[in-house]
MILUMLO-933155 format. One record per residue (C-alpha): residue in three letters; y, x negated, z negated. Coordinates in pm, 1 decimal, padded with zeros to 6 digits. Layout:
<nodes>
<node><tivex>ALA</tivex><y>Y</y><x>X</x><z>Z</z></node>
...
</nodes>
This chain:
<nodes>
<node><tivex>UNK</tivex><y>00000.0</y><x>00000.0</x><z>00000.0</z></node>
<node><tivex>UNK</tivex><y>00360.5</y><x>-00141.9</x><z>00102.1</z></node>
<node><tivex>UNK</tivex><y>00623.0</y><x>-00168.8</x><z>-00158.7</z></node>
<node><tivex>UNK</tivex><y>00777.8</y><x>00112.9</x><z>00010.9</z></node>
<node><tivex>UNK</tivex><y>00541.3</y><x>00338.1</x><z>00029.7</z></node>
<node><tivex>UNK</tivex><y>00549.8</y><x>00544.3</x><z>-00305.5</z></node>
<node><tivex>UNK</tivex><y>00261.8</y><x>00642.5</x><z>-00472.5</z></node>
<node><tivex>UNK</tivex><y>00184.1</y><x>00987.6</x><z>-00476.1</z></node>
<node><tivex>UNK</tivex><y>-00021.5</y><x>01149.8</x><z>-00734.3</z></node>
<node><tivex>UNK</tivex><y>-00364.1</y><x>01299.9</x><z>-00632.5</z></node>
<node><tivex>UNK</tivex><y>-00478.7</y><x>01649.5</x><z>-00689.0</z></node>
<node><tivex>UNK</tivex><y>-00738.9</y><x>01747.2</x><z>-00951.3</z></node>
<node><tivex>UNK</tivex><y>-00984.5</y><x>01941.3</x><z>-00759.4</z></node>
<node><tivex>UNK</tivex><y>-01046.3</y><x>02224.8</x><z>-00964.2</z></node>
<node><tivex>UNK</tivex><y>-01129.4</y><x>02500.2</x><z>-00735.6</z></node>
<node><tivex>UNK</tivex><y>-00811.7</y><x>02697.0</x><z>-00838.6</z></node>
<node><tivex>UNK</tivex><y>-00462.1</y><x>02690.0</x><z>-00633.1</z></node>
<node><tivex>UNK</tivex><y>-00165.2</y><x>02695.6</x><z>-00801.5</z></node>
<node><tivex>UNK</tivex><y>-00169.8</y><x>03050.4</x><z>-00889.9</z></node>
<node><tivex>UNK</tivex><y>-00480.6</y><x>03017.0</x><z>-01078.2</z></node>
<node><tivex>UNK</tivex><y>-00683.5</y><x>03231.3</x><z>-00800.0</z></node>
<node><tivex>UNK</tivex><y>-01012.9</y><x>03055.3</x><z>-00672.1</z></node>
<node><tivex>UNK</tivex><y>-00991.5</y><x>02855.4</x><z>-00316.2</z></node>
<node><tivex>UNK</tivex><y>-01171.6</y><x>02969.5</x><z>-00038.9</z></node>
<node><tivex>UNK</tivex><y>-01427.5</y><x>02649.3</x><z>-00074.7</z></node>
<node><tivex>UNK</tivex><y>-01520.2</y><x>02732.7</x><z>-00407.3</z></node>
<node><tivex>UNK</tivex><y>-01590.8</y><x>03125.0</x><z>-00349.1</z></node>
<node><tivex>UNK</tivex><y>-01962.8</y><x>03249.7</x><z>-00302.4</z></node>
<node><tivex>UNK</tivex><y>-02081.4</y><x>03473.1</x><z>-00042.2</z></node>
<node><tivex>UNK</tivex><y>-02088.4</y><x>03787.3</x><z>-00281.5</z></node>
<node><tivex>UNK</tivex><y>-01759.9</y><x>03664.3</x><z>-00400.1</z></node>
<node><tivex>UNK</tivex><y>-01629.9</y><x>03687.7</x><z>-00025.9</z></node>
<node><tivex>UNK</tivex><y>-01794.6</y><x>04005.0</x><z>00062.1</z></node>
<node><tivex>UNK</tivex><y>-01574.4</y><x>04162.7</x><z>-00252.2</z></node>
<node><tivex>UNK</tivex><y>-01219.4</y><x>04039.0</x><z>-00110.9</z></node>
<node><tivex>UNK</tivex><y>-01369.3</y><x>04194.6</x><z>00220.3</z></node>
<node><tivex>UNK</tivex><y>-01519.4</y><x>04518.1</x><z>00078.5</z></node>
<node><tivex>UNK</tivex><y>-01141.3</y><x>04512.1</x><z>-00129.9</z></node>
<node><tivex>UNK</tivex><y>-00955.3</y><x>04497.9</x><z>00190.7</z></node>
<node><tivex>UNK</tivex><y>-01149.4</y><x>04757.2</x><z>00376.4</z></node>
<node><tivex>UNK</tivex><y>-01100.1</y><x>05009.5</x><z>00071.8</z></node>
<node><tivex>UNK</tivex><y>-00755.6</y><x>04936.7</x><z>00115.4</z></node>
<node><tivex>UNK</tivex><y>-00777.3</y><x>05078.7</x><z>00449.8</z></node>
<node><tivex>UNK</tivex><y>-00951.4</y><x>05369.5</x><z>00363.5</z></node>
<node><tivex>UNK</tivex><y>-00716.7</y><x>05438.8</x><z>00085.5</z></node>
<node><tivex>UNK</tivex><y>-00390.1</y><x>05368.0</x><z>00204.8</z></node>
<node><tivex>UNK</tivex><y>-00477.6</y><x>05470.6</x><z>00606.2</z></node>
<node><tivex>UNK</tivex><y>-00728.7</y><x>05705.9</x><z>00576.2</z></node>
<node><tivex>UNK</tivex><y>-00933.5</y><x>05500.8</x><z>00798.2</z></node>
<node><tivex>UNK</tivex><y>-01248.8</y><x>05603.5</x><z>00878.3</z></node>
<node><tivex>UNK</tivex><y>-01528.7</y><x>05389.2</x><z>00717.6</z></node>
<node><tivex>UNK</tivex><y>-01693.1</y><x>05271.9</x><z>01095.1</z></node>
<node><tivex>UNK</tivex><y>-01408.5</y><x>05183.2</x><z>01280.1</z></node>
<node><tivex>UNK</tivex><y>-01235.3</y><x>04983.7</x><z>00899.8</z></node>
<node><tivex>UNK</tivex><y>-01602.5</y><x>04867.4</x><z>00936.8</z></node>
<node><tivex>UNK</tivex><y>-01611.7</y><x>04724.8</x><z>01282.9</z></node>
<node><tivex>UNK</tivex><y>-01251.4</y><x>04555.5</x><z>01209.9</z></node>
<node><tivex>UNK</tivex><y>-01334.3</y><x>04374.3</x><z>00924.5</z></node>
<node><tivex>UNK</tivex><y>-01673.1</y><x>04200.3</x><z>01080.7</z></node>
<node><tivex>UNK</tivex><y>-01365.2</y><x>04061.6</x><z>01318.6</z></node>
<node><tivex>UNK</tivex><y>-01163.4</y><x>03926.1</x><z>01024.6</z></node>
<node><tivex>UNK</tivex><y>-01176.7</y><x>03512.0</x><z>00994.7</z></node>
<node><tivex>UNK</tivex><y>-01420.5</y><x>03448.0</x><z>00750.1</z></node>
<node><tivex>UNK</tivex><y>-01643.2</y><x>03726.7</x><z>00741.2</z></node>
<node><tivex>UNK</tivex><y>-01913.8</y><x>03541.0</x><z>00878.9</z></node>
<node><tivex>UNK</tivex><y>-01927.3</y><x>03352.7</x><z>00509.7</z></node>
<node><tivex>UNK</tivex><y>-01960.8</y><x>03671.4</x><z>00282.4</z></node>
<node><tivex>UNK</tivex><y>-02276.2</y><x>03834.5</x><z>00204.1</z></node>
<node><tivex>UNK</tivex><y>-02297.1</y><x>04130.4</x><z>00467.2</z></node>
<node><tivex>UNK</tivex><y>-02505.2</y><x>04335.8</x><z>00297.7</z></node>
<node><tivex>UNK</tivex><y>-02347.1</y><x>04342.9</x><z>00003.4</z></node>
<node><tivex>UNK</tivex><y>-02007.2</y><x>04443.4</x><z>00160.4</z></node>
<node><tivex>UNK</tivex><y>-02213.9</y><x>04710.2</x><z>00342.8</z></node>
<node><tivex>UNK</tivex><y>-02310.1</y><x>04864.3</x><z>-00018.7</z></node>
<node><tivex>UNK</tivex><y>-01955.0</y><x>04805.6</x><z>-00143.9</z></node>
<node><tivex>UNK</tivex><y>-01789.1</y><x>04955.4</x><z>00141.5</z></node>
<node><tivex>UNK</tivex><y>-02009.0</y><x>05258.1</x><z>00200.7</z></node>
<node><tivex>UNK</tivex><y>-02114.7</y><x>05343.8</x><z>-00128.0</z></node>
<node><tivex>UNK</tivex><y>-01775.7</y><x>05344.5</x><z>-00268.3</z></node>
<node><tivex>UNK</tivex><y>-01673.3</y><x>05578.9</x><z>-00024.1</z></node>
<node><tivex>UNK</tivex><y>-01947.2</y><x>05795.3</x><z>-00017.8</z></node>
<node><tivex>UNK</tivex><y>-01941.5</y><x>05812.6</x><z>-00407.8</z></node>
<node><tivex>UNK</tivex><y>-01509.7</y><x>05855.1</x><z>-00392.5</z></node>
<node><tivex>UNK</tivex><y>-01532.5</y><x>06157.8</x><z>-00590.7</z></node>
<node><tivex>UNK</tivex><y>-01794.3</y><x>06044.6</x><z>-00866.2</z></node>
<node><tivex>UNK</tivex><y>-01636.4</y><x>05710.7</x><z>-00898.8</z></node>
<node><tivex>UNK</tivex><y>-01280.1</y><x>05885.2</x><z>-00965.6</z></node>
<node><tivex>UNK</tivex><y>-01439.8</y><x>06101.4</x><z>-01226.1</z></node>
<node><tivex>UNK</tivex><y>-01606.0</y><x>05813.8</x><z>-01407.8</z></node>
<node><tivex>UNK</tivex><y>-01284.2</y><x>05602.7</x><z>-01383.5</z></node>
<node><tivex>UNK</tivex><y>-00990.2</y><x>05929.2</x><z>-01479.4</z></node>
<node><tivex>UNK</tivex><y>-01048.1</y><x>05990.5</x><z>-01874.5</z></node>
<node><tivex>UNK</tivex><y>-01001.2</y><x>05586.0</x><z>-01912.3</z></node>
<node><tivex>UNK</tivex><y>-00652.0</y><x>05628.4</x><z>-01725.7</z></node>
<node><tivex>UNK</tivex><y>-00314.0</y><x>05648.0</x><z>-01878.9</z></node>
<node><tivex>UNK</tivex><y>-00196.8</y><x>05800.7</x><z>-01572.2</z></node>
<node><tivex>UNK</tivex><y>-00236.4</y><x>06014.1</x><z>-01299.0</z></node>
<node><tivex>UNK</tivex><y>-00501.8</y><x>05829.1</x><z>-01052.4</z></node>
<node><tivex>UNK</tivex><y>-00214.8</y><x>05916.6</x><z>-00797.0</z></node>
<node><tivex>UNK</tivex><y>00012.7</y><x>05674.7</x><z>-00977.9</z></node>
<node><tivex>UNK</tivex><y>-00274.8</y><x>05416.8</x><z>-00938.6</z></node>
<node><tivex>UNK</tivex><y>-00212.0</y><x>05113.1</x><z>-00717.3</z></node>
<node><tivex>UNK</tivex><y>-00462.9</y><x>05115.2</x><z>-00403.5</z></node>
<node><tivex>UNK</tivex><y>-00580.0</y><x>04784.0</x><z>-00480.4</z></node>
<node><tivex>UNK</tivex><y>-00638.9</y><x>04885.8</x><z>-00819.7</z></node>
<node><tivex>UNK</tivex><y>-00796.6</y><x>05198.3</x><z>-00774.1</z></node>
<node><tivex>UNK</tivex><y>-01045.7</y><x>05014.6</x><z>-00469.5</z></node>
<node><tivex>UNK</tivex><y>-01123.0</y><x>04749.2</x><z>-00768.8</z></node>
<node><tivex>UNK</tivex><y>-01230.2</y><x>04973.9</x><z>-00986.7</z></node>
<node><tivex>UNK</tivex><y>-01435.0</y><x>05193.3</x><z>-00726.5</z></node>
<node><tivex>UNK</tivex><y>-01581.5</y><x>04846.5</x><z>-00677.9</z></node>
<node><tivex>UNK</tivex><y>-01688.1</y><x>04740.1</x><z>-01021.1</z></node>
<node><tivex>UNK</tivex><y>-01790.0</y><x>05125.8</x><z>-01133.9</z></node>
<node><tivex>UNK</tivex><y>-02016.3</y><x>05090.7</x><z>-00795.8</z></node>
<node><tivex>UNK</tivex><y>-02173.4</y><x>04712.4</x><z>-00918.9</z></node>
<node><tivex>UNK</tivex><y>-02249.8</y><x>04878.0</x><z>-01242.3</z></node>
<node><tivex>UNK</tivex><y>-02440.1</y><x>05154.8</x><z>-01145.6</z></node>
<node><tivex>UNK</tivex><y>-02620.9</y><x>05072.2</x><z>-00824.7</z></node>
<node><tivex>UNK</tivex><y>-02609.1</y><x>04614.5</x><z>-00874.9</z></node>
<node><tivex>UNK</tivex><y>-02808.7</y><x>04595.0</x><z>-01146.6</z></node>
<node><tivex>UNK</tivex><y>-02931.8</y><x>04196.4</x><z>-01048.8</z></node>
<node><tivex>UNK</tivex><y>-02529.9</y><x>04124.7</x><z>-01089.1</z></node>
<node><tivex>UNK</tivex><y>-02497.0</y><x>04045.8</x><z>-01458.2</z></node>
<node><tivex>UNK</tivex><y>-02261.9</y><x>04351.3</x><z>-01612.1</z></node>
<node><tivex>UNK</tivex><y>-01994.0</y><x>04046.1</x><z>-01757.2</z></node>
<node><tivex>UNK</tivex><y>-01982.6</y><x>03885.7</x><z>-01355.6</z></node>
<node><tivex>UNK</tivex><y>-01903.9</y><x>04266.4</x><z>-01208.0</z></node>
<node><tivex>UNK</tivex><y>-01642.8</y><x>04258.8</x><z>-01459.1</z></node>
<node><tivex>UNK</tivex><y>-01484.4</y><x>03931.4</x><z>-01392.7</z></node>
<node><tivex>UNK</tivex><y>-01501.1</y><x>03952.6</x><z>-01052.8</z></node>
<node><tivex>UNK</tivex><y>-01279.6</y><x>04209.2</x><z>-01029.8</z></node>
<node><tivex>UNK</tivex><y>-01086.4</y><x>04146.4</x><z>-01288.1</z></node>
<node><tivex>UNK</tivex><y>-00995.1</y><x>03758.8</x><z>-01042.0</z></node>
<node><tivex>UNK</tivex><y>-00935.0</y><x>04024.3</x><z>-00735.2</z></node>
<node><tivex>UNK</tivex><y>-00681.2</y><x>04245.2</x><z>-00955.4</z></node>
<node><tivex>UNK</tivex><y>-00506.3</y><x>03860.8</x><z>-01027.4</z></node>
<node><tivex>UNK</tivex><y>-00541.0</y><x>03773.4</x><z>-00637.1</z></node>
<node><tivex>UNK</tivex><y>-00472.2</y><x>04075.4</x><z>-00464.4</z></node>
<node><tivex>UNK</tivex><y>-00299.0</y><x>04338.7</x><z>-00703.3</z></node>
<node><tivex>UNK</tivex><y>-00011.3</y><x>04368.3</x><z>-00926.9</z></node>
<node><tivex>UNK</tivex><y>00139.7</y><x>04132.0</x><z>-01229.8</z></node>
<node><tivex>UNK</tivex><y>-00102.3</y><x>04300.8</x><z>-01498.1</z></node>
<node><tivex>UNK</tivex><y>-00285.5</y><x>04522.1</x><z>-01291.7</z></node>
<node><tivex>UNK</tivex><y>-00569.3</y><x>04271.4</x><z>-01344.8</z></node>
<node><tivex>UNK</tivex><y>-00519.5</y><x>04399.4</x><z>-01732.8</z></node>
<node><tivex>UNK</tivex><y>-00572.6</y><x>04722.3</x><z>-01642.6</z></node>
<node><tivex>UNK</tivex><y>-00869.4</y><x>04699.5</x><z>-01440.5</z></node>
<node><tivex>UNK</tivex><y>-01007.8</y><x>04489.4</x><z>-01746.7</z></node>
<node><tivex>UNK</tivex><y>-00931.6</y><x>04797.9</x><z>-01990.4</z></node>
<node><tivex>UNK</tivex><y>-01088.2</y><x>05042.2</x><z>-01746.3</z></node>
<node><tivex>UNK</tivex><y>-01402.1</y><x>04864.7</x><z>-01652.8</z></node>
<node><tivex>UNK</tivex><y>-01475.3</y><x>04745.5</x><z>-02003.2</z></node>
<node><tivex>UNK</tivex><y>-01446.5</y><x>05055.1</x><z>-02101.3</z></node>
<node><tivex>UNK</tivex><y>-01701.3</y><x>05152.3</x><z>-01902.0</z></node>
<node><tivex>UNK</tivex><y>-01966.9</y><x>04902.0</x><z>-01915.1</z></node>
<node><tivex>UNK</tivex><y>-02104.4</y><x>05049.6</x><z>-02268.5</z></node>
<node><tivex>UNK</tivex><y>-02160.1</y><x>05359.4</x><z>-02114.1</z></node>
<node><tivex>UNK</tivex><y>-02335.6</y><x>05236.6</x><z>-01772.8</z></node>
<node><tivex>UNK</tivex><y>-02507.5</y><x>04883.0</x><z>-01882.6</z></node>
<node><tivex>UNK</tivex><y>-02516.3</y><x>05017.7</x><z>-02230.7</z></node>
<node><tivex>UNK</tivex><y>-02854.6</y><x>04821.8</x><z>-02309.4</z></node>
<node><tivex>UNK</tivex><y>-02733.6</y><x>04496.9</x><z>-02109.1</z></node>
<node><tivex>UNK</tivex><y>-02388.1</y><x>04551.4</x><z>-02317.1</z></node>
<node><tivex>UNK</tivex><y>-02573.9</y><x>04588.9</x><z>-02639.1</z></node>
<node><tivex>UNK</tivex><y>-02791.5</y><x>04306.6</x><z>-02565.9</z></node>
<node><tivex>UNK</tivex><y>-02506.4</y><x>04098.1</x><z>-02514.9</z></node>
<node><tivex>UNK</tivex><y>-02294.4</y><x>04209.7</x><z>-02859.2</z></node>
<node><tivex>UNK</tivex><y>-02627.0</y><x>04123.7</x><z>-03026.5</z></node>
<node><tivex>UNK</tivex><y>-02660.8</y><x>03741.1</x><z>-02915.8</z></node>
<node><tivex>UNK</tivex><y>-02402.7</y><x>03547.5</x><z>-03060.2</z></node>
<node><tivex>UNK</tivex><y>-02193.7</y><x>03342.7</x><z>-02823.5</z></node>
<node><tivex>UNK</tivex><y>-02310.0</y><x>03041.2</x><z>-02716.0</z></node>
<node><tivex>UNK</tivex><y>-02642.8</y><x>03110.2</x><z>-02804.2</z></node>
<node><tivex>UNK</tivex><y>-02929.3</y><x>03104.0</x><z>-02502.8</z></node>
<node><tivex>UNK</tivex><y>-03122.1</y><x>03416.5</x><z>-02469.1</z></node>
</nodes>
């Protein structure tokens, strides 16, 4: 290195950008299919899109060859076959009209509700962080709070043995 050149410090490679969100590299395949599954709920939400043709864009999107497809498939079409169900679970946890819900929000918790009742290999504390880091990415300043309070609300009642399980072995502590 010349005298002239300065130094510049390097990066810690953490897997987190400067916002605290995940990079790309570091994201899994079911991790991907969720931002995907997110963005297509959007569409439905917000557009009124139907699910086939939100479906056929999305395959198109950069990237999408790196999620887990059939994943997105269950997240995409089962939330919005199971709208109404979903809402009902999620509306007594609500402070608020599910009308003054944020999209993202609202497709986040469709999302996790969804994992919990019909993903039972994906570990009831991943559903729930998962979308709890796509409320952070993609939604509002707290919003990922209140995805948090809804979801956790609702893991008792639909992984109430996997909850229980989980209260009962003290942190730390291999099962």
């Amino acid at each position: 290195m010349s005298e002239h050149t300065p130094a510049t410090p390097r990066q810690k490679r953490t897997g987190l950008t400067s916002t605290g969100a995940r990079k790309a590299a570091s994201k899994s395949n079911r991790s991907r299919a969720r931002e995907f599954a997110l963005q297509a709920l959007y569409q439905h939400l917000v557009g009124r899109n139907e699910a086939t043709a939100i479906d056929a864009f999305t395959r198109d999107l950069a990237g999408f060859h790196k999620a887990d497809a059939a994943h997105y498939d269950a997240l995409l079409h089962g939330c919005i076959a199971s709208a109404a169900e979903l809402d009902a679970l999620i509306t007594p946890l609500l402070d608020r009209k599910m009308a003054e819900i944020s999209p993202i929000e609202r497709a986040v918790m469709w999302m996790g509700v969804y994992e919990f009742q019909h993903c039972l290999d994906v570990p009831w504390r991943v559903v729930l962080n998962e979308c709890i880091e796509l409320a952070k990415e993609f939604g509002g300043t707290d919003g990922h709070k209140y995805v948090n309070g809804v979801l956790g609300g609702l893991a008792p009642r639909l992984r109430a043995d996997e909850v229980a399980a989980d209260k009962a072995t003290p942190s730390g502590a291999p099962r």
